[in-house]
N, C-alpha and C positions, 0 to 999 in steps of 0.2 A: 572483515568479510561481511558480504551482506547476504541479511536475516529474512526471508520473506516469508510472510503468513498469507497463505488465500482463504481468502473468505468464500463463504459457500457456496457463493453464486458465480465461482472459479473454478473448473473441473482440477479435480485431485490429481489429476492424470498430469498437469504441468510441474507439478512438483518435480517429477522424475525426471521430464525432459529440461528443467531447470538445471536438475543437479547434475545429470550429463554437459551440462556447460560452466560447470563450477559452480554454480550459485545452490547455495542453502536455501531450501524451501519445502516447510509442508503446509498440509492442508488443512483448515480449522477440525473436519472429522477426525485426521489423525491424531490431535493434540486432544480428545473426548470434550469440544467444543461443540458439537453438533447439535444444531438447534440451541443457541444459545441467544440471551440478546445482545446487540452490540457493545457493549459497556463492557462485558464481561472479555469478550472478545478480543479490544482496545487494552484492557489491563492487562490480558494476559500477552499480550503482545511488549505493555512496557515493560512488566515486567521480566520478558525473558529477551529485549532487545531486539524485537522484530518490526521492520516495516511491513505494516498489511496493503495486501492489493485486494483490490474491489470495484466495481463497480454496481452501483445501486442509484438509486434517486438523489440520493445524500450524496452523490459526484455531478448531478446536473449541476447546480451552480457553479461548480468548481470550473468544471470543462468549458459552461460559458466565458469566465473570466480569461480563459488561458485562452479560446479561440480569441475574444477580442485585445489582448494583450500586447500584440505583437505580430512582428514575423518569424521565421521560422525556426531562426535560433533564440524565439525568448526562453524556453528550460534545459538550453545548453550549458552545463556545468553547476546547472540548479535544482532544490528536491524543491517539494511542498512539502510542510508538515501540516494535514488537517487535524484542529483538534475538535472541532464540533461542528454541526451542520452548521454551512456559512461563515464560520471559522478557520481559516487558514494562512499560511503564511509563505511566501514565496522566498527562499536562501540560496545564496553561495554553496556550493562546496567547498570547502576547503580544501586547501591544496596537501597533501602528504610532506 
């Protein structure tokens, strides 16, 4: 099942309209992250197995790469995992 953490700059309120479509997701205020800095954030996300959504500064570079990358299926059946500003890595899915 997938684990989603929004980050602050995500309203709380998708949480629920996520979980109306099956997907698991709260919000960093709900987890007593609020106002936190990102490090802490990030751990508490590996630690409890969540991919974080965000968007912040720390995604412009990213989004750049992904616009010049490709066409329109280049993150068809593939995640990113960022792990530091400018750090990231483009995968497979695996298949079940």
């Amino acid at each position: 099942m997938i684990r989603l953490l929004l980050d602050e700059n995500i309203s709380p309120t998708l949480a629920g309209k996520l979980g109306e479509q099956g997907v698991y997701a709260v919000a960093v205020p709900h987890v007593g992250l609020a106002g936190q800095p990102d490090h802490e954030i990030w751990n508490h996300a590996l630690e409890h197995d969540f991919a974080i959504v965000t968007i912040n500064a720390r995604a412009l570079p990213l989004i750049d790469h992904i616009k010049e990358s490709g066409g329109a299926d280049f993150l068809v059946n593939k995640l990113i995992e960022v792990f530091a500003p400018r750090r990231w890595e483009v995968r497979e899915i695996p298949n079940p």
